[in-house]
C-alpha positions in Angstrom: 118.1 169.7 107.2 119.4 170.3 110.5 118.5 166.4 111.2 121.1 165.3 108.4 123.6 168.1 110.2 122.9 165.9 113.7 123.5 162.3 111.5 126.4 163.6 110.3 128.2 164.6 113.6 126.8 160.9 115.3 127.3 158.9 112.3 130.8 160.4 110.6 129.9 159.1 107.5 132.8 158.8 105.0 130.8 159.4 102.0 127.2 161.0 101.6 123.9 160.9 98.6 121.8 163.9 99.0 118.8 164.5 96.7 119.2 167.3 94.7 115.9 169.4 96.5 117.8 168.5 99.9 121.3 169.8 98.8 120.9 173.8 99.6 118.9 173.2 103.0 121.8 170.9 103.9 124.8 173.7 103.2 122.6 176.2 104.8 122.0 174.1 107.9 125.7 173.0 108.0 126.7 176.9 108.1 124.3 177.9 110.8 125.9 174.9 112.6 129.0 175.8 112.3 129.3 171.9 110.8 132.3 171.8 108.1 132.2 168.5 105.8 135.6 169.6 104.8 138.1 166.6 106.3 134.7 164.6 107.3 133.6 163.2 104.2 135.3 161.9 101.4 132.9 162.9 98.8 129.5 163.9 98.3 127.2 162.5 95.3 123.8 164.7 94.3 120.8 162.4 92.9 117.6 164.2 90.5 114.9 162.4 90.5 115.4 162.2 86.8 118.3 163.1 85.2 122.0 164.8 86.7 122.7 167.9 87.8 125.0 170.5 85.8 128.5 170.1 86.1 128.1 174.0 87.3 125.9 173.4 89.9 128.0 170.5 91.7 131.2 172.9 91.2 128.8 174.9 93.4 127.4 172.6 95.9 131.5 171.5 95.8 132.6 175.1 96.8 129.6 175.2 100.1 130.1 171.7 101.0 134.2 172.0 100.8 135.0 168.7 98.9 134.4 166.7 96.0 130.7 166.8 94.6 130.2 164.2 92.3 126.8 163.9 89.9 124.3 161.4 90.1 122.3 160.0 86.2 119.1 158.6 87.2 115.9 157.4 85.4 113.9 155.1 87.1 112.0 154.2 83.6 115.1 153.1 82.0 116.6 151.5 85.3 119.6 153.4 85.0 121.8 154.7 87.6 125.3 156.2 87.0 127.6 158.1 89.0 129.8 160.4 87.5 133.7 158.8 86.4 136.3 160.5 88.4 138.6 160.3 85.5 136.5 162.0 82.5 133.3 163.8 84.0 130.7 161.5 81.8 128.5 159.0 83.3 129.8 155.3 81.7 127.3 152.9 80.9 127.6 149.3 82.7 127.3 146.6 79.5 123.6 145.9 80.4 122.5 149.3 78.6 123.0 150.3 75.0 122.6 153.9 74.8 121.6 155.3 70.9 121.9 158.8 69.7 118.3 160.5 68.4 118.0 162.7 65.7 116.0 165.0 68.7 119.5 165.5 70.1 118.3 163.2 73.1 119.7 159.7 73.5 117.9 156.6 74.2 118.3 153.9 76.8 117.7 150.1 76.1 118.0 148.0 79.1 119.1 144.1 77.8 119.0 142.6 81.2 115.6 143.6 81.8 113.8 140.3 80.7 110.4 140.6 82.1 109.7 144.2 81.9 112.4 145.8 79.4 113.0 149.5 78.6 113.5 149.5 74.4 115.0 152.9 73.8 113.7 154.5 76.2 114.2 158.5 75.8 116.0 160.1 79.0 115.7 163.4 77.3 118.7 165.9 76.0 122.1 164.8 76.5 125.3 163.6 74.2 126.4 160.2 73.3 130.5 160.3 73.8 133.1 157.9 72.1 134.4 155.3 74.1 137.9 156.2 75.2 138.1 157.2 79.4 141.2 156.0 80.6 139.4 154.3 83.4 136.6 152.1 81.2 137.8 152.4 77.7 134.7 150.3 76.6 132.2 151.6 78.2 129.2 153.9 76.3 129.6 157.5 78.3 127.2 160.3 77.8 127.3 163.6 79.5 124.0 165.5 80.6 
C-alpha cells in the first residue's frame, strides 16, 4: 500500500482502479502519508473479483479517499465488465449481453459476441434486472448489485 501512495505522488494519475482487498490498505497508507487524493484524482473505481461492491461501502471508501468512488461489475465467466453510470447508479449492459431475470432472484448473463467459447445464461448470482430508462443510455439493460 505505501507503494501505490509513492505511484501516486510520481505518476499524478487523474483517475485510479483499486481491487477491492487493496482499497482499505490504500486509505490507511494515504493517511499515515499525509497523501490526500482530494484535488489529485478525478475519480476512483473499486473492482471484486466477482461481482460489485455495495453502494454503502464505495459511499465509504468515497468519504476516506475524498472524491467520487465509483463501482466496478465483474465476472470473468460471463466476460462482463461494467462500471457504474454516473447518471443512475446501475451498471448498463453494452448490447453484446442480454441479461434475464431468474426465478432464484439472481439474473443471468448471455454473452452473443462470444462465438467460440460463449457464456448461455450464465448465473452472476443475486442482483435485480432494472427497466430501461437512464437518461444517459435509455436502451441499455441495467441491473444493480
Amino acid at each position: 500500500a505505501g507503494r501505490m501512495v509513492a505511484i501516486v505522488e510520481t505518476l499524478k494519475p487523474s483517475m485510479l482502479i483499486v481491487r477491492r482487498d487493496l482499497a482499505a490498505p490504500f486509505a490507511m497508507a494515504l493517511e499515515a502519508a499525509g497523501v490526500s487524493l482530494a484535488n489529485r484524482v478525478r475519480w476512483v473505481a473499486i473492482s471484486e473479483v466477482e461481482g460489485a461492491i455495495s453502494r454503502f461501502e464505495a459511499d465509504q471508501l468515497s468519504a476516506h479517499f475524498g472524491g467520487p468512488v465509483w463501482r466496478i461489475l465483474r465476472s470473468d465467466a460471463a466476460f462482463l465488465v461494467a462500471g457504474e453510470c454516473p447518471g443512475c447508479r446501475a451498471f448498463h449492459l453494452d448490447r453484446a449481453y442480454h441479461a434475464e431475470g431468474l426465478a432464484s432472484g439472481h439474473v443471468a448473463i448471455t454473452t452473443r459476441f462470444a462465438n467460440a467459447c460463449p457464456a448461455v445464461r450464465f448465473d452472476i448470482g443475486t442482483a435485480t434486472l432494472l427497466q430501461a430508462g437512464c437518461a444517459l443510455e435509455p436502451r441499455a439493460q441495467r441491473l444493480e448489485c
